[in-house]
VOPAGU-2260 file (C-alpha; in pm, 1 decimal, decimal comma):
REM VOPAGU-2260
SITE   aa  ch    i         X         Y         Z
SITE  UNK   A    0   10966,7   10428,1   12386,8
SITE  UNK   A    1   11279,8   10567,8   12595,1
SITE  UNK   A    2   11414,9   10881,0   12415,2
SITE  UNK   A    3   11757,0   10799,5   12304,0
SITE  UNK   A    4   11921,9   11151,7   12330,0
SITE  UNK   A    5   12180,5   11179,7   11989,4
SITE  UNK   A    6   12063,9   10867,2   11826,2
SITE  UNK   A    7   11967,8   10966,1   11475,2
SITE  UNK   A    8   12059,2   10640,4   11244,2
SITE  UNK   A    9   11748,1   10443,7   11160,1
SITE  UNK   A   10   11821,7   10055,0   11044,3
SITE  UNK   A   11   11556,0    9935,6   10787,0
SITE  UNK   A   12   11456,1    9529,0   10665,4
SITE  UNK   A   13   11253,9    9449,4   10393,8
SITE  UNK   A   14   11176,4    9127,1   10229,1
SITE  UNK   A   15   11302,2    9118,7    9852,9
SITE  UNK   A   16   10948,5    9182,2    9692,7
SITE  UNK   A   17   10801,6    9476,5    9509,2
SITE  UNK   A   18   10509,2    9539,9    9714,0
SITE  UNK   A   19   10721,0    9559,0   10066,5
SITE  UNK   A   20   11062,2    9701,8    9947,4
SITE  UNK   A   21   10843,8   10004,3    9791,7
SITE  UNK   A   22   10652,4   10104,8   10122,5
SITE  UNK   A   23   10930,9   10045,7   10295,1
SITE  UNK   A   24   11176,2   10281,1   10070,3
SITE  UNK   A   25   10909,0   10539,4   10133,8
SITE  UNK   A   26   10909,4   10534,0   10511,3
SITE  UNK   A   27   11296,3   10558,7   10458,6
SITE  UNK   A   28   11213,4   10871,5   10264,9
SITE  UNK   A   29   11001,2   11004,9   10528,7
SITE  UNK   A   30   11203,0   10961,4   10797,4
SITE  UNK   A   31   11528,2   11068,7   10667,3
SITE  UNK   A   32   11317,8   11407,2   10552,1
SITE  UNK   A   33   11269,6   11417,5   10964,5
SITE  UNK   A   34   11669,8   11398,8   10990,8
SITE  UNK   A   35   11748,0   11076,5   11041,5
SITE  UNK   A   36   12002,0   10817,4   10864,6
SITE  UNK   A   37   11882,7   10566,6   10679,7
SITE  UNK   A   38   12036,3   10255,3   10673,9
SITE  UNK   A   39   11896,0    9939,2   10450,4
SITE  UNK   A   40   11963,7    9607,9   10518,1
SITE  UNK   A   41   11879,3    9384,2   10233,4
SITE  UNK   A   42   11942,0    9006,1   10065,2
SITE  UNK   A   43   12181,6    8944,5    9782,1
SITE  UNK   A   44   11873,8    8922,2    9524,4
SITE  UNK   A   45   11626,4    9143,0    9407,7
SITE  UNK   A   46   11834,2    9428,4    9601,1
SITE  UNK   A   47   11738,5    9807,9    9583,4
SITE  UNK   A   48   11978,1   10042,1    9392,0
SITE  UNK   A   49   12157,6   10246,6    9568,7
SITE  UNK   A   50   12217,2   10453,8    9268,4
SITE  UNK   A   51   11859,8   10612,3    9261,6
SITE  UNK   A   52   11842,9   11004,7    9322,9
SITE  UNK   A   53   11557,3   10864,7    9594,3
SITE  UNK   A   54   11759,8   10733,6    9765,7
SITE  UNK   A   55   12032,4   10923,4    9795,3
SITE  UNK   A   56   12195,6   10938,2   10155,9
SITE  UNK   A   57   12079,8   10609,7   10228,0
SITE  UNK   A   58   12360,9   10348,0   10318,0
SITE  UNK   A   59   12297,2    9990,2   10212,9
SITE  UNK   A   60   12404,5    9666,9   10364,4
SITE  UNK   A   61   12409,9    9377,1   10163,8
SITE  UNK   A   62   12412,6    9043,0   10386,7
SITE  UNK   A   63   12494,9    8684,7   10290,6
SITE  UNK   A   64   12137,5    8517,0   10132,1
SITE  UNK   A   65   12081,2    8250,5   10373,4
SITE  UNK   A   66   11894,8    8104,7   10127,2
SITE  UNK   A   67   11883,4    8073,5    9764,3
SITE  UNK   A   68   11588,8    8235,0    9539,4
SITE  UNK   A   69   11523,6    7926,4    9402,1
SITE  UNK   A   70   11342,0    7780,4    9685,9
SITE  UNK   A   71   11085,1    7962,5    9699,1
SITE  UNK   A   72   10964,8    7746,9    9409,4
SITE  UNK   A   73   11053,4    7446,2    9561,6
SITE  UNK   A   74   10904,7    7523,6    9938,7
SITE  UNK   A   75   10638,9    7797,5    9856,6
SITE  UNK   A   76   10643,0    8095,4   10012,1
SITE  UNK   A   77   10531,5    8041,3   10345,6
SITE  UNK   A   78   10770,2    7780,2   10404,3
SITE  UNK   A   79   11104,7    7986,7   10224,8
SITE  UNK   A   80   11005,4    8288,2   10451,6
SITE  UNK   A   81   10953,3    8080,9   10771,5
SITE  UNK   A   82   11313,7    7898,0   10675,3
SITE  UNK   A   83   11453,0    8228,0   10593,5
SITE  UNK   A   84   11381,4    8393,2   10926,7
SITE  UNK   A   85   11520,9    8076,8   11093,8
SITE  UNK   A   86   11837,3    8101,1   10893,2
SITE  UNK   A   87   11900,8    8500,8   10867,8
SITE  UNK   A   88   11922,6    8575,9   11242,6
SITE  UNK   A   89   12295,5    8453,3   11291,2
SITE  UNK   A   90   12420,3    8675,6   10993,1
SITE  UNK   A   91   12194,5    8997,2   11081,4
SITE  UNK   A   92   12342,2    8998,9   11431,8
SITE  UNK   A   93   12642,5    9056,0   11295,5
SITE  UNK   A   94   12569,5    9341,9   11043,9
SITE  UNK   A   95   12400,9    9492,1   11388,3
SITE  UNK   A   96   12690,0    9454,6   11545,7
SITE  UNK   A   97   12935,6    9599,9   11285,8
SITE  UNK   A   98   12719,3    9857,5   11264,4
SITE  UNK   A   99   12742,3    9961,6   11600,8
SITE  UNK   A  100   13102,2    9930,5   11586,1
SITE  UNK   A  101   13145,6   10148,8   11258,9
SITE  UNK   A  102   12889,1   10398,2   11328,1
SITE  UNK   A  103   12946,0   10521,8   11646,2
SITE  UNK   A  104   12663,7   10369,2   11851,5
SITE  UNK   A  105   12449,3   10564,1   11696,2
SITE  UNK   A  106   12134,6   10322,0   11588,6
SITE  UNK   A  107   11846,2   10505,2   11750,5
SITE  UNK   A  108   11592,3   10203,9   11575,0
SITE  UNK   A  109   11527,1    9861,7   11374,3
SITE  UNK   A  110   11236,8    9910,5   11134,8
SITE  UNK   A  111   11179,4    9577,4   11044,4
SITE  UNK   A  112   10871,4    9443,7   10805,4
SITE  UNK   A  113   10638,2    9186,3   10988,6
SITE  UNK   A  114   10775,7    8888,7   10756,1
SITE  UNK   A  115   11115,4    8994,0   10880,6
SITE  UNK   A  116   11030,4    8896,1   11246,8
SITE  UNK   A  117   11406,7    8773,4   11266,1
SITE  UNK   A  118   11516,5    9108,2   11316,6
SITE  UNK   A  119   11403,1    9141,7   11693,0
SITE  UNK   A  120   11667,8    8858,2   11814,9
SITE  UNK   A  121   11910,1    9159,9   11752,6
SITE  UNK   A  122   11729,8    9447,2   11881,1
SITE  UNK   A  123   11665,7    9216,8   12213,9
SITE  UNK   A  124   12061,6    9118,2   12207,6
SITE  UNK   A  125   12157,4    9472,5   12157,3
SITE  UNK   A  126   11907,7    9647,4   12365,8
SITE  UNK   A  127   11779,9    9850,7   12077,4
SITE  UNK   A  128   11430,3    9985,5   12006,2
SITE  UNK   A  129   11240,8    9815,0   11743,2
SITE  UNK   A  130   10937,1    9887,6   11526,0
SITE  UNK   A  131   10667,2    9622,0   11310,4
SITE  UNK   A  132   10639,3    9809,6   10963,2
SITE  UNK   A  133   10288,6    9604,7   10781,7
SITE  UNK   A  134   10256,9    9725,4   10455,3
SITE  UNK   A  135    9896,9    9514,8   10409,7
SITE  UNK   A  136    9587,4    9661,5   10539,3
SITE  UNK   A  137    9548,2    9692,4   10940,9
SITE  UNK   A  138    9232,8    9472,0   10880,1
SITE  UNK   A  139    9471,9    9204,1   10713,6
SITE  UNK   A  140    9686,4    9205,7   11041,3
SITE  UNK   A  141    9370,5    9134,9   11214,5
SITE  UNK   A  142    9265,7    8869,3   11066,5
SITE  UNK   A  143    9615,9    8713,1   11079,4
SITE  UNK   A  144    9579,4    8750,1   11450,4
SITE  UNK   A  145    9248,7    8580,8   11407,4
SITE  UNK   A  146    9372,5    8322,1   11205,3
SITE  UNK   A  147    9685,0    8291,0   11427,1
SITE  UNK   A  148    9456,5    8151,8   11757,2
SITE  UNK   A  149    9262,5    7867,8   11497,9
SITE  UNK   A  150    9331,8    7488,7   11470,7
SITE  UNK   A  151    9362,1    7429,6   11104,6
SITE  UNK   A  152    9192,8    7086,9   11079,0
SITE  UNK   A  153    8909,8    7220,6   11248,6
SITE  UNK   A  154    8893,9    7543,2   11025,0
SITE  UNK   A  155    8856,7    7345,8   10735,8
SITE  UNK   A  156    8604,8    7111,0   10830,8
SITE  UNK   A  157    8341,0    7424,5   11008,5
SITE  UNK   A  158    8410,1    7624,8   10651,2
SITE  UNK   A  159    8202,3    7366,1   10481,9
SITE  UNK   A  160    7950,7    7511,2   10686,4
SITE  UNK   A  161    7774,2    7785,3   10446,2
SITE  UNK   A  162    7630,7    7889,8   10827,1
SITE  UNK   A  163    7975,2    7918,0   10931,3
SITE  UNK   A  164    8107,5    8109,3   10622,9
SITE  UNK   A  165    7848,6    8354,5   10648,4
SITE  UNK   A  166    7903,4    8428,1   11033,4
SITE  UNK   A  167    8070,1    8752,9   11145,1
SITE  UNK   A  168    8419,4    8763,7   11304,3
SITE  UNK   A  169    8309,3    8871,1   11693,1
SITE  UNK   A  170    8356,9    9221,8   11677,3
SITE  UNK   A  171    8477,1    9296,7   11345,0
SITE  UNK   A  172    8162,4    9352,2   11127,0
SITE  UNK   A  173    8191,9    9347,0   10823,7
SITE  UNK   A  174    8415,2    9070,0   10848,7
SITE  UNK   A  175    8287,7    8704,8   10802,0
SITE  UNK   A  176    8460,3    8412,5   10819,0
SITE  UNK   A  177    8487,8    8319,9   10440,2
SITE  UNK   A  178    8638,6    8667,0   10407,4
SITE  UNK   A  179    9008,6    8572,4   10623,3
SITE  UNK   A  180    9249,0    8598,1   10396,1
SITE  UNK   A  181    9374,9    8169,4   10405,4
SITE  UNK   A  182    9308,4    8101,1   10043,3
SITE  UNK   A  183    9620,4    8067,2    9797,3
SITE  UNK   A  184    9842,1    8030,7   10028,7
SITE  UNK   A  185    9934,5    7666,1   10036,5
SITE  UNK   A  186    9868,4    7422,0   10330,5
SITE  UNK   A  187    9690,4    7586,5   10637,3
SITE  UNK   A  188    9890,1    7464,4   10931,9
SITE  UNK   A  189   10217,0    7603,4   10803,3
SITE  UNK   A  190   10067,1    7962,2   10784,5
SITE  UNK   A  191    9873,0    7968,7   11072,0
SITE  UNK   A  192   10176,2    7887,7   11253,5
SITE  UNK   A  193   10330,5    8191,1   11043,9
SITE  UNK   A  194   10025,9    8436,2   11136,2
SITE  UNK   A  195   10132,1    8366,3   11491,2
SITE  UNK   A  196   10484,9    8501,7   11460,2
SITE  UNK   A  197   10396,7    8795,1   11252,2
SITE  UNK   A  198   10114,0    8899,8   11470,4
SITE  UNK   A  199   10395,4    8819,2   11810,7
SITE  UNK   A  200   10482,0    9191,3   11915,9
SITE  UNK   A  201   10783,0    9012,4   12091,2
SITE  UNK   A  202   10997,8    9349,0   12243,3
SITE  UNK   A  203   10865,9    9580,1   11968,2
SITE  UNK   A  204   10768,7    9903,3   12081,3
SITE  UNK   A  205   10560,2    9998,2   11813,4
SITE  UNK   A  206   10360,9    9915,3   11501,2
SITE  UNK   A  207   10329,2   10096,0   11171,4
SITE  UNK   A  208   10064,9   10029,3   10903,4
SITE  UNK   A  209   10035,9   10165,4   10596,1
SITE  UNK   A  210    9698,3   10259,8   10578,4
SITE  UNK   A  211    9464,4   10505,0   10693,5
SITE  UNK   A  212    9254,1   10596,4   10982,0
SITE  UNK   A  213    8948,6   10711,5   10744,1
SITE  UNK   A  214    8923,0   10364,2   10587,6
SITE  UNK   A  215    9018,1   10112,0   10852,4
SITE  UNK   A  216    8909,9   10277,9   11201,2
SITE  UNK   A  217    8751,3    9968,1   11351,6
SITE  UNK   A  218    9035,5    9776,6   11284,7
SITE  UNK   A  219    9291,8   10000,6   11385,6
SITE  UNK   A  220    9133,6   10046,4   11764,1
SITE  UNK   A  221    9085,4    9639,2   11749,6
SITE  UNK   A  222    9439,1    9621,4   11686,7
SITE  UNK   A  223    9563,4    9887,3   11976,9
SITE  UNK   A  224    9377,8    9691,6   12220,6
SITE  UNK   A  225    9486,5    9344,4   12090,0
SITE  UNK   A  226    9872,0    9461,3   12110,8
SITE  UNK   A  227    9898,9    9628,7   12369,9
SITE  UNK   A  228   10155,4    9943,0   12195,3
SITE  UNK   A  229   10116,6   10189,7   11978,6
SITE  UNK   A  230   10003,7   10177,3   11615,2
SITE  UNK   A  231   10040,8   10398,1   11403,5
SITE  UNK   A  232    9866,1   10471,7   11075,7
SITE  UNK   A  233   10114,7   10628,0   10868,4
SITE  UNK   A  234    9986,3   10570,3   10536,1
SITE  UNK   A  235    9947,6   10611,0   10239,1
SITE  UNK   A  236   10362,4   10668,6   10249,8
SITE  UNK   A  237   10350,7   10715,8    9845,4
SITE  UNK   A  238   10210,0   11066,4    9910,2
SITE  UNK   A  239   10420,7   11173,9   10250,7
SITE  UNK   A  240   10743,6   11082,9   10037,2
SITE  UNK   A  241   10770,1   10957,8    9679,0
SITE  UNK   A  242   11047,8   10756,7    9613,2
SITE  UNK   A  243   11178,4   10558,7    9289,6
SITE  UNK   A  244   11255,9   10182,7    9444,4
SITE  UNK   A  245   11063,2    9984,7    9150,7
SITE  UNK   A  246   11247,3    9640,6    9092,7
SITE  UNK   A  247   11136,4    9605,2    8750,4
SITE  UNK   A  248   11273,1    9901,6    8476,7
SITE  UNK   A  249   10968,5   10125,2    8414,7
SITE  UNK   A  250   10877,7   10209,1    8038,8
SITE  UNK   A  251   10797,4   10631,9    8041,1
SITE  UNK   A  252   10691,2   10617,6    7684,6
SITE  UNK   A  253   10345,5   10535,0    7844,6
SITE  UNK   A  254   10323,7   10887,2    7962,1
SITE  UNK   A  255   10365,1   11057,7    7621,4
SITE  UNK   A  256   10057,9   10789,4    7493,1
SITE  UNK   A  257    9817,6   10899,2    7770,9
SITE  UNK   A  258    9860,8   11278,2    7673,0
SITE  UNK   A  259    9705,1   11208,3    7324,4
SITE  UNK   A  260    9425,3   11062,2    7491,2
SITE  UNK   A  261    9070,8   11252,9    7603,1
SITE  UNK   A  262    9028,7   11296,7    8014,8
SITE  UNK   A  263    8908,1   10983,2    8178,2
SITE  UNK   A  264    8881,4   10763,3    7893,1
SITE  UNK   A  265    9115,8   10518,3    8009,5
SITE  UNK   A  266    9150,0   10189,9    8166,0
SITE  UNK   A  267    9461,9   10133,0    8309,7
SITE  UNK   A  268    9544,5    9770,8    8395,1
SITE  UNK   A  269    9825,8    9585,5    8605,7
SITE  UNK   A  270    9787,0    9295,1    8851,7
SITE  UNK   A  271   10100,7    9388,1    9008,3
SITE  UNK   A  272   10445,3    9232,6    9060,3
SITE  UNK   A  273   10375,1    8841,1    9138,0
SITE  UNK   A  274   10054,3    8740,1    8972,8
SITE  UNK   A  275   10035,7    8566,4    8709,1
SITE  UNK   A  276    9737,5    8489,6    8412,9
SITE  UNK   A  277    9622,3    8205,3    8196,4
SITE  UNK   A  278    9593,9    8255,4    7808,3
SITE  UNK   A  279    9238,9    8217,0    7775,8
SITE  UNK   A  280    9173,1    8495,8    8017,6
SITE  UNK   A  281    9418,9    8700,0    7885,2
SITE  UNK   A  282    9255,0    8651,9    7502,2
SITE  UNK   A  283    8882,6    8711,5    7650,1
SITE  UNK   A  284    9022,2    9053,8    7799,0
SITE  UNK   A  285    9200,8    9108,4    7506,0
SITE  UNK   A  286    8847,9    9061,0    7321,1
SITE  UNK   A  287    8623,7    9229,8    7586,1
SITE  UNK   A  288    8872,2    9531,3    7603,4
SITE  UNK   A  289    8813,9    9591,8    7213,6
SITE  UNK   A  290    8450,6    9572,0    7260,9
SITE  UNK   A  291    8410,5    9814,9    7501,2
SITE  UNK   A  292    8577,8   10087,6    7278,9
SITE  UNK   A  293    8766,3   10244,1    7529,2
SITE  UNK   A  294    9152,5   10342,0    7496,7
SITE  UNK   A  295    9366,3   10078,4    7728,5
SITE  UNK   A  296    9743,9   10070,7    7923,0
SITE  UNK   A  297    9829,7    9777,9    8017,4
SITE  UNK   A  298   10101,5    9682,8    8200,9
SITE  UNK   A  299   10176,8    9309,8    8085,4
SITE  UNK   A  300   10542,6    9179,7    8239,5
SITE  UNK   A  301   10729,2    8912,5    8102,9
SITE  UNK   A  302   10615,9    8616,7    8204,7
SITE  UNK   A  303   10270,0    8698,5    8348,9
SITE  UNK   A  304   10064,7    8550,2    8098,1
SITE  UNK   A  305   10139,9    8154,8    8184,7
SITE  UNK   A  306   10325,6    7977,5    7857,2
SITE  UNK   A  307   10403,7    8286,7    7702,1
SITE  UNK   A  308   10721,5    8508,8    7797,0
SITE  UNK   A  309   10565,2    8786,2    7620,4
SITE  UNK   A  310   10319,1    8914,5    7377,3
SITE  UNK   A  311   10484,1    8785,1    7057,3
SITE  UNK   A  312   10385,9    8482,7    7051,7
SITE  UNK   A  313    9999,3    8573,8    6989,6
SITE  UNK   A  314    9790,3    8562,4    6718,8
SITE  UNK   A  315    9821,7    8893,2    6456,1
SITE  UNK   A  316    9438,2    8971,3    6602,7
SITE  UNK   A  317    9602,4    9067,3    6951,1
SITE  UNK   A  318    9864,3    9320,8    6794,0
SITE  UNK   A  319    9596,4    9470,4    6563,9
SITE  UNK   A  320    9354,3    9546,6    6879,5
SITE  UNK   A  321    9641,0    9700,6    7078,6
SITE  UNK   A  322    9792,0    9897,0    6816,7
SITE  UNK   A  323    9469,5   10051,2    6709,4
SITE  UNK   A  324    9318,1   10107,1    7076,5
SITE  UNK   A  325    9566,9   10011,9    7314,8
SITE  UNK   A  326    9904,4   10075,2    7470,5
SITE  UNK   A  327   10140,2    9785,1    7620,3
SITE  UNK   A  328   10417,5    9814,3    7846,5
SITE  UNK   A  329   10639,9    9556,6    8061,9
SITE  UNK   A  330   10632,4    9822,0    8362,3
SITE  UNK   A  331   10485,5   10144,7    8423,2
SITE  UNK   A  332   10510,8   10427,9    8676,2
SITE  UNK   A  333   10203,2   10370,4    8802,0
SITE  UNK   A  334   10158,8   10640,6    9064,6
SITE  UNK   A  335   10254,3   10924,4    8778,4
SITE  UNK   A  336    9971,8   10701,8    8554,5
SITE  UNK   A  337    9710,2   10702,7    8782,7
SITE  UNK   A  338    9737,2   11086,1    8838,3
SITE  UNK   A  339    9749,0   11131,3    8463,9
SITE  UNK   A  340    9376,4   11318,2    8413,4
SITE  UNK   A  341    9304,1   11085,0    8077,5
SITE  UNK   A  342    9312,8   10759,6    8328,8
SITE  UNK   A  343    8972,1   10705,3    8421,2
SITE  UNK   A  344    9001,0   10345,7    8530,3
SITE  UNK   A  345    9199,3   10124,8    8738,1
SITE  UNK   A  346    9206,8    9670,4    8634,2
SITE  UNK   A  347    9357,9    9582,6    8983,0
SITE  UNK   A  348    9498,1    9280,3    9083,8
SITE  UNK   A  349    9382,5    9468,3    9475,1
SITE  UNK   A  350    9736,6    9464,7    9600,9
SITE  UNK   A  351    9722,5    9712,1    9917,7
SITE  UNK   A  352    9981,3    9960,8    9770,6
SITE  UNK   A  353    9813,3   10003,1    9446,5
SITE  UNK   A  354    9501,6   10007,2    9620,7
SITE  UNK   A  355    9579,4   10351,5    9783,6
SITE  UNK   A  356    9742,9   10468,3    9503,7
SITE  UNK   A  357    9390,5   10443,9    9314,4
SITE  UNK   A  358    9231,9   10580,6    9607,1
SITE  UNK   A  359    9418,4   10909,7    9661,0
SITE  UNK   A  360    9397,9   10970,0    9302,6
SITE  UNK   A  361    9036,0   10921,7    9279,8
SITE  UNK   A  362    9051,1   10632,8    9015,7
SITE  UNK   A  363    8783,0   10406,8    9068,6
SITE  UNK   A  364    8836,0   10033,4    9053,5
SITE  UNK   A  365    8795,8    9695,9    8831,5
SITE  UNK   A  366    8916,5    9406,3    9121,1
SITE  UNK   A  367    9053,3    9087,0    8964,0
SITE  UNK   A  368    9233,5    8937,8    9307,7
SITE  UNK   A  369    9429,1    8626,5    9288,1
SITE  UNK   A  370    9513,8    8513,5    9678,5
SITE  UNK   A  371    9341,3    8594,2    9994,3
SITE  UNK   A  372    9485,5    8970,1   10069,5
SITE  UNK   A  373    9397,1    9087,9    9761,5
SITE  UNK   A  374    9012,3    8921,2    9772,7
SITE  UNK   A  375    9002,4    9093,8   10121,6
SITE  UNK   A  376    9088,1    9433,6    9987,9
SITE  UNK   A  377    8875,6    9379,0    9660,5
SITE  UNK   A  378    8586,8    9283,6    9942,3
SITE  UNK   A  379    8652,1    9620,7   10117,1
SITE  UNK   A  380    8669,6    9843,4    9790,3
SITE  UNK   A  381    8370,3    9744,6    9669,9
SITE  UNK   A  382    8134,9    9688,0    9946,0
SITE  UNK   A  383    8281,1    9887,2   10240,2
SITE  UNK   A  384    8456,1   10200,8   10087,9
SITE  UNK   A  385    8235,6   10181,6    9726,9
SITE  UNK   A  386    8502,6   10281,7    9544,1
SITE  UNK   A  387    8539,3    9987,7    9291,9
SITE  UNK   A  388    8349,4    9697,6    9149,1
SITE  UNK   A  389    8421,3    9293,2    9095,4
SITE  UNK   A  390    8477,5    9148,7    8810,6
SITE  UNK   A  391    8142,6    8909,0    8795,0
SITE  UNK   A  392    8226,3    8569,9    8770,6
SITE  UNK   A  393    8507,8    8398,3    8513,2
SITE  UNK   A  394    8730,2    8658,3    8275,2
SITE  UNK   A  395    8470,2    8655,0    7978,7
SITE  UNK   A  396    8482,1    8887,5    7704,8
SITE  UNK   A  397    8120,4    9019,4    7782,4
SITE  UNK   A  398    8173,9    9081,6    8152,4
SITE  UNK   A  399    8513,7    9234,8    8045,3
SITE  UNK   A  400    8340,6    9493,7    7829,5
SITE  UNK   A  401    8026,8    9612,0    8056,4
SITE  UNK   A  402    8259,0    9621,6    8361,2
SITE  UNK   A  403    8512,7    9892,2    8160,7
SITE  UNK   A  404    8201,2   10020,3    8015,8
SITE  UNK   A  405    8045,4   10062,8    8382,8
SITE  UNK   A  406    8327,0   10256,0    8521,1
SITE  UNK   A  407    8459,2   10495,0    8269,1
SITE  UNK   A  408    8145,4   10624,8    8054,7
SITE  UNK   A  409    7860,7   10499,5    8342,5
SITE  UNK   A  410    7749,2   10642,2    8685,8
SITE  UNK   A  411    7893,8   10420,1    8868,7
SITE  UNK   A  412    8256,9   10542,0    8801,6
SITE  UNK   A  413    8144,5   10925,1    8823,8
SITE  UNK   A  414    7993,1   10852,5    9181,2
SITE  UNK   A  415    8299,2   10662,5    9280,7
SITE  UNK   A  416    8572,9   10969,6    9168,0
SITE  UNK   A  417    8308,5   11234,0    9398,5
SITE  UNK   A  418    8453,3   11048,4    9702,3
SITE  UNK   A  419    8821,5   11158,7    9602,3
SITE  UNK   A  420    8830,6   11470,0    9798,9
SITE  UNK   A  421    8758,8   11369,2   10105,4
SITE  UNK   A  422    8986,9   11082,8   10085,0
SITE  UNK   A  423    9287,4   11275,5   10003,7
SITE  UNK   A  424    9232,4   11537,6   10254,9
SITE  UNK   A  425    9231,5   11256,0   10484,5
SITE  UNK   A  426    9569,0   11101,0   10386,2
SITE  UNK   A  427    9721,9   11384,2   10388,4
SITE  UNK   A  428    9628,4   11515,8   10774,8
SITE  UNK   A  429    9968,0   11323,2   10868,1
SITE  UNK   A  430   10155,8   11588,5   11049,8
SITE  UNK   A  431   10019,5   11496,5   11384,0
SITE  UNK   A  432   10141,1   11146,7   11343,4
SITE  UNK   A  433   10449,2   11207,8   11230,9
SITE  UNK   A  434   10530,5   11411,0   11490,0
SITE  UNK   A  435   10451,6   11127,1   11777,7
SITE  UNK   A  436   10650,3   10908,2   11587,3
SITE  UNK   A  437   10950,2   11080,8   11536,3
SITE  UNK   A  438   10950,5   11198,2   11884,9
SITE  UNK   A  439   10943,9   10820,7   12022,4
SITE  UNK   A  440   11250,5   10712,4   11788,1
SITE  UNK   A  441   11428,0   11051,8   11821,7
């Protein structure tokens, strides 16, 4: 990338979810620890605070929603995002150009996330550099590019294959075919046509993943040769700069419960921002967690268990068995939880940022995905990097218990924490990185 001598304001775009905004926040972090301004772009809902001692220096834009929250529901998400990249492009032009105006001329990059691909109209217009941010695994990007060059029809009708389903992706062992990431995500054509423009580099200079070279090699060089530019793994960005950008209000009183508790006793569980679980499942866990006799947090927001807003409308049973071996919360601070030395276990939905989270702290995992990312990472935790296990079969009282049972008082969880070390010594050998990067967009 051309050095651009004096140019020290960085523009940021993030979707208005949990699991992007927080990556993204970090990378802010990072790079305005390098020097630079940070300027964030965002939607009218689900916004940031600019308020947070994190983010302090940061200047944030607020531009007109092109489209309301409420059709997400109505279009599914694929459809909303492809609709709102259609109809944000107009409006983001003209925060670019403002900007330019106000500031000086001083916008030395666009860091945009790969859902956001509206951003590069302006970088294009305004000849300014622009970077990809992914915050899913590099092997997720891959198979989106694999994905991206498929006819859908056709896909369908060879996965009824079991020959086909079992067949590796050409060069990407481990990867089969069953394992791309196209379930739960609504009708196929629409997002293979949206897996070819977030895998279309367009005039980007650069991509950054959050991930890590240790874990996702193979991928990484698949994707340097596929794209032609640099990519950089930069990850995992929780532990290069912390940063407060949670959406939801977390509940500290968590903290004070987990000091009472003995070292590695227990099982932490949250499926993350989005999912969302049936009653029965949520009852047999309940059930299952009791038996097990292990000390539980779990992280239950309103609204996750389907029919119920929250946990009051349950039978007496369910209050009794948290009360007397459990902790509930609606949010936690999960990366100060999962370095708290009584948490011996991790109940993952297998989103990608809680996914390093677990694996730089050295907490082995339970995976419960729910759409294809998450079943690809839950794939790669337990059979590629070993440092988790899948929940066999439905959510059943007795799997519940000798799963929990299997990773906080068996062998299995001991040999999975040994592998800690060496992970976090590789996440944190960033320096090197950083220093390419900053030097492009400096």
């Amino acid at each position: 990338m051309e050095k651009r001598e004096g140019k020290r304001r960085i523009v940021l775009v993030s979707p208005p979810a949990q699991g992007h905004m927080t990556p993204m926040m970090q990378l802010g972090k990072a790079l305005s620890l390098k020097g630079f301004s940070i300027t964030v772009v965002q939607g009218e809902f689900n916004q940031v605070s600019s308020s947070s001692n994190h983010s302090s220096g940061f200047q944030f834009i607020t531009i007109p929603e092109s489209l309301p929250e409420s059709e997400v529901e109505r279009l599914g998400v694929i459809e909303f995002l492809m609709k709102l990249n259609k109809t944000s492009e107009a409006s983001f032009k003209d925060c670019i150009a403002q900007l330019l105006l106000q500031q000086g001329n001083d916008i030395a990059c666009i860091v945009y996330d790969e859902l956001m691909y509206f951003c590069e109209a302006a970088a294009k217009e305004f000849n300014l550099p622009s970077i990809i941010f992914s915050t899913t695994t590099a092997t997720h990007k891959v198979c989106c590019s694999v994905l991206s060059k498929l006819n859908a029809k056709k896909f369908l009708i060879d996965m009824e294959d079991p020959e086909v389903q079992d067949k590796v992706v050409k060069n990407l062992h481990p990867l089969k075919y069953k394992d791309l990431p196209a379930s739960g995500v609504g009708p196929l054509e629409p997002y293979f046509k949206f897996c070819r423009e977030i895998v279309n580099k367009r005039t980007a200079s650069a991509v950054i993943i959050n991930t890590v070279s240790c874990l996702e090699n193979s991928s990484l060089s698949w994707l340097q040769q596929e794209l032609g530019i640099p990519v950089y793994p930069l990850g995992p960005l929780h532990i290069l700069a912390s940063t407060y950008s949670s959406l939801l209000q977390e509940d500290r009183s968590c903290i004070g419960w987990l000091n009472k508790q003995k070292p590695r006793s227990v099982i932490y569980i949250s499926i993350g921002s989005v999912a969302q679980m049936q009653t029965k499942e949520f009852l047999e866990m309940v059930c299952g967690l009791s038996n097990s006799n292990q000390p539980f947090l779990w992280v239950i927001r309103p609204g996750s268990i389907s029919g119920s807003e929250w946990i009051e409308s349950f039978p007496e049973e369910v209050s009794k068995i948290v009360s007397e071996k459990g902790y509930i919360v609606k949010w936690a601070p999960q990366i100060e939880v999962l370095g708290h030395p009584a948490v011996g276990g991790f109940w993952s939905h297998c989103g990608w940022n809680s996914t390093l989270e677990s694996i730089v702290e050295g907490v082995p995992m339970i995976c419960m995905p729910f759409i294809g990312e998450q079943k690809l990472n839950a794939k790669y935790i337990e059979s590629v990097w070993r440092i988790g296990i899948q929940l066999e079969g439905k959510v059943e009282r007795g799997q519940v218990e000798k799963a929990v049972k299997r990773l906080i008082v068996g062998e299995v969880g001991a040999d999975m924490r040994k592998k800690s070390p060496w992970f976090k010594r590789e996440a944190q050998s960033l320096c090197e990185k950083w220093r390419l990067l900053t030097q492009s967009i400096g």
